[in-house]
C-alpha positions in Angstrom: -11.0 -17.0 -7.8 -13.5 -14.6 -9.3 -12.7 -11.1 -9.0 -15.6 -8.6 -7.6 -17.2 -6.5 -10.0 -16.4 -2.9 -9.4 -20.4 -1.9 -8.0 -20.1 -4.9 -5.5 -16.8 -3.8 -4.2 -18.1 -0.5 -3.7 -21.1 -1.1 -2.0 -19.2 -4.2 0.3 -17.1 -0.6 1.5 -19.8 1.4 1.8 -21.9 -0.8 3.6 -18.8 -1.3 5.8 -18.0 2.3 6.8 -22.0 2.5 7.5 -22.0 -0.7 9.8 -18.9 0.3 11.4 -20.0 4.1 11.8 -23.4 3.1 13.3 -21.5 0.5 15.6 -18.6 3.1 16.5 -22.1 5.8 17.3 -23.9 2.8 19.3 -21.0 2.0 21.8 -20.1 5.8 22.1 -23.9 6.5 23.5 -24.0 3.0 25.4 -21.0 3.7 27.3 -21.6 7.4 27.5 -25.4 6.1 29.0 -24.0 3.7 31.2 -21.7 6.9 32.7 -24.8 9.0 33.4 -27.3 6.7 34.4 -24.3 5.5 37.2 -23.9 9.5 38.3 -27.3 10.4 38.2 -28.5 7.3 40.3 -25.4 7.6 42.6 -26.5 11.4 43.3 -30.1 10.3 44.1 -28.9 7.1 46.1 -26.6 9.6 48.3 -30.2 11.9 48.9 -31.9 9.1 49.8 -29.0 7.7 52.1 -28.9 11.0 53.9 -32.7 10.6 54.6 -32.4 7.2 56.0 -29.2 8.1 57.9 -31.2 10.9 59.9 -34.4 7.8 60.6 -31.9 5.9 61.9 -30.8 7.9 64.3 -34.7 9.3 65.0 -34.6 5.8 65.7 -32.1 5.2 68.2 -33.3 8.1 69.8 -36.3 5.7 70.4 -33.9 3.3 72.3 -34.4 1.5 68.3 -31.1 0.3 67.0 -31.6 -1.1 63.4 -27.7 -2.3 63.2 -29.0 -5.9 65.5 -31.8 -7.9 65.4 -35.0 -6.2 66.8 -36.8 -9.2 68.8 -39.8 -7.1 69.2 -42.1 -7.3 66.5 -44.2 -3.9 66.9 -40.5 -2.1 67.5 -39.5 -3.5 63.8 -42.6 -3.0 61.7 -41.8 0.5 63.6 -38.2 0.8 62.2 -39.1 -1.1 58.5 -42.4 1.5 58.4 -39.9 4.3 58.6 -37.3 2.8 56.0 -40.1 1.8 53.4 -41.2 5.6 53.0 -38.2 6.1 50.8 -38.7 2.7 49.0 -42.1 4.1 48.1 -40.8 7.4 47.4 -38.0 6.4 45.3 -38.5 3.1 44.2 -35.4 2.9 46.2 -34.6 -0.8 47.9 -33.0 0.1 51.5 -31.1 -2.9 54.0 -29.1 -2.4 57.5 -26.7 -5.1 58.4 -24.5 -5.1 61.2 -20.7 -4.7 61.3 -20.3 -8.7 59.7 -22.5 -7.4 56.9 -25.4 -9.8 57.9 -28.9 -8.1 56.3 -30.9 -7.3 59.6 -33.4 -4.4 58.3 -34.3 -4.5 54.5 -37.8 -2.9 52.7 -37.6 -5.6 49.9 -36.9 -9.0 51.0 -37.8 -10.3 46.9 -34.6 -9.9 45.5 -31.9 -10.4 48.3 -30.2 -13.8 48.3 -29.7 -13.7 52.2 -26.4 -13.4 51.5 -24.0 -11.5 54.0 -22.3 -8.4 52.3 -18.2 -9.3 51.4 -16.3 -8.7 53.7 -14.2 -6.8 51.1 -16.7 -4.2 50.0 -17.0 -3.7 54.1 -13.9 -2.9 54.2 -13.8 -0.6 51.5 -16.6 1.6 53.2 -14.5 1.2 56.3 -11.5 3.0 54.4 -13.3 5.3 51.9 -16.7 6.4 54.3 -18.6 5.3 51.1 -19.5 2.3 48.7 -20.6 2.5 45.0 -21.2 -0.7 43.1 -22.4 -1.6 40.2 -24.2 -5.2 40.1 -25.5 -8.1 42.3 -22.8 -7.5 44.9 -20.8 -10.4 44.8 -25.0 -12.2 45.5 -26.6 -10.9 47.9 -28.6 -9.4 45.4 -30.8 -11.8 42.4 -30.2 -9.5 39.7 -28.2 -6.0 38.5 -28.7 -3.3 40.7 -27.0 0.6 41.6 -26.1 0.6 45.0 -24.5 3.0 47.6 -23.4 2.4 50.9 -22.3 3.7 54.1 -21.1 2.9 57.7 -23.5 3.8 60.8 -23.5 4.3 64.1 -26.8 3.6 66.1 -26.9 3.2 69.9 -22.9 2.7 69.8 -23.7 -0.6 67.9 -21.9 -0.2 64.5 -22.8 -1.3 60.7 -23.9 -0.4 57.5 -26.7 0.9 55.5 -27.2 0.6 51.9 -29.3 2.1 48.9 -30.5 -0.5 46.2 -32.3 0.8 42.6 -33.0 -1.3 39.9 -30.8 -1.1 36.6 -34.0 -2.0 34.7 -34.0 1.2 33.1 -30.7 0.9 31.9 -31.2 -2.8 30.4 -34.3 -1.2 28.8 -32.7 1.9 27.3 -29.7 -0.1 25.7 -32.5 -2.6 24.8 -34.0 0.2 22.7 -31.0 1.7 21.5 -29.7 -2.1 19.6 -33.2 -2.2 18.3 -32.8 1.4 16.9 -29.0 0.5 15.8 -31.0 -2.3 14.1 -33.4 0.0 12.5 -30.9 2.9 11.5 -28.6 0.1 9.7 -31.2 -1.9 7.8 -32.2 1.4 6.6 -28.6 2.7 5.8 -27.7 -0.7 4.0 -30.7 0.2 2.0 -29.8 3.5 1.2 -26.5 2.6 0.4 -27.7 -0.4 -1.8 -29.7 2.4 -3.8 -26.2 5.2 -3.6 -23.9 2.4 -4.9 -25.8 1.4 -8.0 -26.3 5.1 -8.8 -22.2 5.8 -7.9 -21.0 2.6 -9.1 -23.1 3.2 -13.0 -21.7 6.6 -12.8 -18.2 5.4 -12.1 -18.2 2.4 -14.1 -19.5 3.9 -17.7 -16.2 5.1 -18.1 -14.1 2.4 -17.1 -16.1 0.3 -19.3 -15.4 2.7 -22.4 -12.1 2.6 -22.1 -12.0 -1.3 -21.2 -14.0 -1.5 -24.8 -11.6 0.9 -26.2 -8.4 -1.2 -25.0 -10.1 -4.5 -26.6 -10.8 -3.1 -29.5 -7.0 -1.5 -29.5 -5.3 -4.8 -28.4 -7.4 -6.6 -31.5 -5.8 -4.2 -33.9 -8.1 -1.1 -34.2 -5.9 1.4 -33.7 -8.5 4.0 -34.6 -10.4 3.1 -31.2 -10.4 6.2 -28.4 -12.3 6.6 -25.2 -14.6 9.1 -24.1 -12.8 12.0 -22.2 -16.1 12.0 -19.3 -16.3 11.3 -15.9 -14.2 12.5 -12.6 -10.7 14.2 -13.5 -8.7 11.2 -13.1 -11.2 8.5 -15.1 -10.8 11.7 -17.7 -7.1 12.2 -17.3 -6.4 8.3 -17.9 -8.9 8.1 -20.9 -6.7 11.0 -22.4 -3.4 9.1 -21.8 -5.3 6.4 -23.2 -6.4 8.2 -26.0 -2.5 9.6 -26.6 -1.3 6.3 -26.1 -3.7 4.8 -28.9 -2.6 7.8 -31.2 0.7 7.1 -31.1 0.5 3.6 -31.9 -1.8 4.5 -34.9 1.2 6.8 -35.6 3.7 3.9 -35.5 1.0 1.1 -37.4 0.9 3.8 -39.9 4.9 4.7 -39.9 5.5 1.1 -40.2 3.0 0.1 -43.2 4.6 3.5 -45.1 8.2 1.9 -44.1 7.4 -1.0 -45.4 5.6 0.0 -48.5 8.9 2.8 -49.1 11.5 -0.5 -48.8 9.2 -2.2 -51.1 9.5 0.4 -53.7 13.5 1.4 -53.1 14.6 -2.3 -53.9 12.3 -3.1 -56.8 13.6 -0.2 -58.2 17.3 -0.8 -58.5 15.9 -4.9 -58.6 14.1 -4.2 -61.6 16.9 -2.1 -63.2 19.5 -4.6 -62.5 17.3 -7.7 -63.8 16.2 -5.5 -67.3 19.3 -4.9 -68.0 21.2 -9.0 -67.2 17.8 -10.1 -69.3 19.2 -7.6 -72.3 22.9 -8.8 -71.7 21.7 -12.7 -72.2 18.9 -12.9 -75.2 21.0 -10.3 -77.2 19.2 -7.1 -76.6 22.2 -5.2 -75.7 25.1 -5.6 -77.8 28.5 -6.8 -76.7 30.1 -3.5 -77.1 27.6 -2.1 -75.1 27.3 -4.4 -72.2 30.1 -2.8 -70.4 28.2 0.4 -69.9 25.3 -1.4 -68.8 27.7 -3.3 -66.3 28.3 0.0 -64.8 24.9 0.6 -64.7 24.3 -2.3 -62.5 27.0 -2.0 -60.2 25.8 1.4 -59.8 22.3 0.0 -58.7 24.0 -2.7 -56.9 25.7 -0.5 -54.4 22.8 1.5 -54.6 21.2 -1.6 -52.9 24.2 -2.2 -50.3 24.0 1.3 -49.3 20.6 1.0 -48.9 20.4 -2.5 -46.7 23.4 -0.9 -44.8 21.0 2.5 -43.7 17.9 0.4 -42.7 20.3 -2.0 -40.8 22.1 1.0 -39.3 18.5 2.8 -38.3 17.3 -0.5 -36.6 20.6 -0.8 -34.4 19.9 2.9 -33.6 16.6 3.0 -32.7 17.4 -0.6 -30.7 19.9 1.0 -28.4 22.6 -1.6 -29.9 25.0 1.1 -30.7 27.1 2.4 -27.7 28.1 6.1 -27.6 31.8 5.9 -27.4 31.8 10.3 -26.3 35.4 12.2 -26.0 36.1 15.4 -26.0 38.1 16.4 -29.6 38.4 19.1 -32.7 35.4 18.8 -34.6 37.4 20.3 -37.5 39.5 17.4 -37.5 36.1 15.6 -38.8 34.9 17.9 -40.8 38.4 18.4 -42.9 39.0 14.3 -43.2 35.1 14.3 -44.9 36.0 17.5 -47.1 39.4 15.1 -47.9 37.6 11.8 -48.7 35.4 14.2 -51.2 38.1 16.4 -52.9 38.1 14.7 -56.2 33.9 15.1 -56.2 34.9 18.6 -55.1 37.4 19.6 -58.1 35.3 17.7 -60.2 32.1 19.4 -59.4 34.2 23.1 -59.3 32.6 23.6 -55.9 34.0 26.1 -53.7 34.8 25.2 -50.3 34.8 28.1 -47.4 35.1 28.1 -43.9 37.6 24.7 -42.9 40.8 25.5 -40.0 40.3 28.1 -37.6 40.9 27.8 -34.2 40.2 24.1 -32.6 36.7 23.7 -31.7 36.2 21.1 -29.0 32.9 18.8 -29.0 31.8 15.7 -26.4 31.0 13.4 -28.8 31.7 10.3 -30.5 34.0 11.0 -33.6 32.3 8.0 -35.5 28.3 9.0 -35.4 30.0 13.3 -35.8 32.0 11.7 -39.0 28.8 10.4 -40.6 26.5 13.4 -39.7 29.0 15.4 -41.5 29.7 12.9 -44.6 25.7 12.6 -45.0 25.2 15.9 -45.1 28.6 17.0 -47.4 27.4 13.9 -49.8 23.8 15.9 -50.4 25.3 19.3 -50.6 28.1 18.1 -52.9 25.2 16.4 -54.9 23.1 19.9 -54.7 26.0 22.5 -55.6 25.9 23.5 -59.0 29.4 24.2 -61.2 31.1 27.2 -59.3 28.9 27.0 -56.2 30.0 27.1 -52.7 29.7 25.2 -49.2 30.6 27.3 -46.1 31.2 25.6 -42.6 30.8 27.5 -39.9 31.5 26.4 -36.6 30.0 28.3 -33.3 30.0 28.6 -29.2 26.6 29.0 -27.7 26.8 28.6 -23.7 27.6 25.0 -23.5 27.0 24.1 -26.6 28.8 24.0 -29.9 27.3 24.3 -33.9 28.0 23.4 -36.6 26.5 24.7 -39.9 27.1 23.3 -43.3 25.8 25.2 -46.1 25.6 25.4 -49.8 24.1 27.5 -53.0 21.6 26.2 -54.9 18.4 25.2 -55.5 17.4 24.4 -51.9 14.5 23.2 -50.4 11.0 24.0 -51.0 9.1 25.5 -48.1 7.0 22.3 -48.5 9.6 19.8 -48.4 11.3 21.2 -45.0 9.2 19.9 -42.4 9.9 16.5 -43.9 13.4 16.5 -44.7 14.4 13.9 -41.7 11.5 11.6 -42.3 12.2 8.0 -43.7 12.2 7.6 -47.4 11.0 11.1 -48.0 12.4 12.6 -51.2 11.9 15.7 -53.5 14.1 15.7 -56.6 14.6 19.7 -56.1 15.1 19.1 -51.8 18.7 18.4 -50.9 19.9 15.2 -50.3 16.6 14.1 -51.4 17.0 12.8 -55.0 16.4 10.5 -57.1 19.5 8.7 -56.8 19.2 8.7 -52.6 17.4 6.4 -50.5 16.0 9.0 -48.0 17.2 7.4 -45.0 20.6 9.9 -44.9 19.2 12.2 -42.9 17.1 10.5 -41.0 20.1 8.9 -39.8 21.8 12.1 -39.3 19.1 13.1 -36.7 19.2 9.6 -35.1 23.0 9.7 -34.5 22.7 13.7 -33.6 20.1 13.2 -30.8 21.9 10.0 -29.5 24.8 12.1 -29.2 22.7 14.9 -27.0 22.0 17.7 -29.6 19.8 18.7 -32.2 19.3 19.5 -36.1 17.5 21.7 -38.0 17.2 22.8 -41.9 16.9 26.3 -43.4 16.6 27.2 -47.0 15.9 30.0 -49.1 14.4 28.1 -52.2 16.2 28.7 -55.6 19.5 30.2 -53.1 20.7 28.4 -50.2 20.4 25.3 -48.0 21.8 25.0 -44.3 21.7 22.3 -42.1 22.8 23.1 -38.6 23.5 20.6 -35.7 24.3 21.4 -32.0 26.7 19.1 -29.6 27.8 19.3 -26.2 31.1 21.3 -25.6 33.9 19.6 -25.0 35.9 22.3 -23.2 34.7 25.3 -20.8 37.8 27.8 -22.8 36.1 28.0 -26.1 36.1 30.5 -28.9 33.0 32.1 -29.8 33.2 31.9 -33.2 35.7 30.2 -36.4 34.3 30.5 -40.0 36.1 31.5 -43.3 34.6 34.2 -45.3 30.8 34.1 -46.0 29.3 33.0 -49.2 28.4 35.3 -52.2 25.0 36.7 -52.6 23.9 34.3 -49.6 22.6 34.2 -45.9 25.5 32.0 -44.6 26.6 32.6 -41.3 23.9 34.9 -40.1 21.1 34.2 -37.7 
């Protein structure tokens, strides 16, 4: 089944609420009509009634009773003479019939059937004083007609008398007002034939931009965007539309850059690892060399596993296939097994390390995703630290909340490099933990794991100084210290915010 077009469904309502308005009007005034054409004529039928009542009785006076049968011809044209007056009048039919509702006096013999009045419409006068009706009077009369009647008494012989009008003018004003209905509804479906192209363009261009826009997006044009026009919600959903397209150009764009940056990172090492086998086996490289190169490629070689472990670890993140396994514990405890694992790079290196014990700090968080945050980020600063540098930990209360800053001397990061420093891949040989010798998925990882967790991370440097990276958690304990930290680094901004 074919789906209407949006201009044809709007004029099928339009048209509707017209059709059904102008019907909804034409009953109202038809039945509102039919009230006051029934009152009005029942007020004049009840003047004329009165009239005829006081004849009547003029002509009983007479010794004329209209209520039997008159056998005397003069004495009836008499008594039909003095009805007919308000027949002429009024264009008012008048008929007397006697207390079995048999007609015996009437001033228009055309339209009655000869028909004796019901005996239940008799009865009704009998109990009210007075008849309305609407009709042909169960047929005594030939067609539709207002009529009001009333018992009488002439010459102690009693009946009825009744007042007959014609409902032609009724029939011929609702007559009219159908054929005006007609009129007024051609004319509205015309008008609204006319309103709904106008409307329908005007509400259509849009949609039909942004339908044009969404092919062109779901063939791969990522660049497509809709025009912002229209009413406020065709604008508001071609500006979603519009963010929603950017976004995806974002992540087309992300992913050819990913792709192009794994490219790079294993040909690198790839190439490294095949010169240097190729030297090994034609002779290039001398046997008593070859085990230095062997180094050299195991080197690489882990530089690779290290490498196909952080993309597989981002895509599990960013999948949702890790599960947070949160407890509340001492984030010292994490941060001195990492310092631990790293002493003999420490000694090595003669980096000074400031800041570890203190009083228990307790975090929600899962130890495993804290432990490689802080290993990650130790790793680059260890990397970063020159000969008789320092790193500082500090570890800090704010509300519910706990930080943790790890900091070091050195060359830092440029101002350049720092909005970037948690991208994929990024690198700068002078940005920490962003060398040569790294992948650049480190930190990016580190900001994965830290918002999975329920905090944040930030970087601050003071280029050719210090570097700090600071990550928040959620406390693990509502009695918390405000503050442990060891003594604050030489010549730096540690510990001050």
């Amino acid at each position: 089944m074919r789906a209407k077009s949006i201009s044809r469904e709007f004029f099928s309502n339009v048209a509707a609420v017209v059709i059904l308005g102008l019907s909804v009007v034409c009953l109202s005034q038809t039945a509102l009509s039919v009230g006051y054409f029934a009152s009005e004529r029942r007020a004049a039928l009840t003047g004329i009634l009165d009239g005829a009542a006081a004849v009547s009785e003029q002509l009983a006076n007479n010794g004329i009773s209209i209520t039997k049968p008159i056998p005397d011809e003069q004495l009836r044209a008499q008594a039909t003479r003095g009805l007919e007056l308000f027949n002429t009048a009024a264009k008012t039919l008048l008929f007397v019939t006697d207390e079995a509702g048999n007609v015996q006096l009437h001033t228009g013999g055309d339209v009655l059937t000869g028909e004796a009045v019901p005996a239940d419409l008799l009865e009704e006068i009998d109990q009210q004083g007075e008849l309305f009706v609407v009709g042909d009077m169960d047929g005594v009369f030939s067609r539709q007609y207002y009529v009001l009647g009333r018992a009488i008494q002439a010459n102690r012989s009693a009946g009825y008398i009744f007042a007959a009008t014609d409902m032609g003018a009724l029939l011929g004003y609702i007559g009219d007002m159908v054929n005006m209905f007609l009129l007024s509804a051609a004319i509205a479906l015309i008008g609204t034939c006319v309103m709904a192209a106008v409307f329908a363009r005007r509400f259509t261009r849009p949609i039909a931009a942004i339908s044009e826009a969404a092919r062109k997006l779901g063939s791969g044009d990522f660049t497509a965007r809709a025009p912002v026009d229209g009413c406020t919600e065709l604008a508001d959903f071609a500006a979603t539309f519009n963010n929603m397209a950017a976004r995806l150009q974002t992540i087309d764009n992300s992913r050819g850059q990913f792709m192009g940056n794994i490219a790079h990172e294993l040909r690198t090492p790839m190439t490294t690892i095949q010169g240097f086998i190729d030297g090994m086996l034609d002779g290039t490289i001398p046997p008593e060399e070859q085990r230095k190169y062997l180094e050299i490629v195991s080197q690489e070689t882990g530089r690779l596993s290290r490498l196909v472990k952080n993309m597989l670890d981002i895509t599990k993140l960013e999948a949702g296939e890790y599960q947070v396994h949160a407890r509340s514990y001492n984030i010292w405890d994490t941060v001195t097994d990492v310092v631990l694992s790293d002493e003999q790079r420490i000694e090595d290196a003669r980096i000074d390390i400031q800041g570890l014990g203190g009083a228990p700090v307790l975090v929600y968080a899962d130890p495993d995703f804290v432990h490689q945050v802080v290993y990650n980020i130790v790793d680059n600063a260890i990397k970063f630290t020159p000969p008789e540098g320092v790193i500082r930990f500090v570890a800090r209360h704010l509300g519910d909340r706990v930080e943790l800053s790890i900091e070091n001397t050195g060359a830092g990061i440029s101002p350049d490099a720092l909005p970037f420093v948690f991208d994929r891949f990024y690198k700068e040989d002078r940005s920490r933990g962003l060398n040569a010798r790294g992948s650049g998925l480190g930190l990016h990882i580190c900001k994965v794991l830290v918002n999975l967790s329920g905090g944040d991370i930030r970087v601050e440097s003071e280029e050719g100084k210090w570097c700090r990276f600071t990550f928040s958690l959620p406390a693990g304990d509502a009695k918390k210290p405000e503050e442990t930290a060891g003594a604050p680094i030489a010549g730096s901004k540690a510990g001050r915010r």
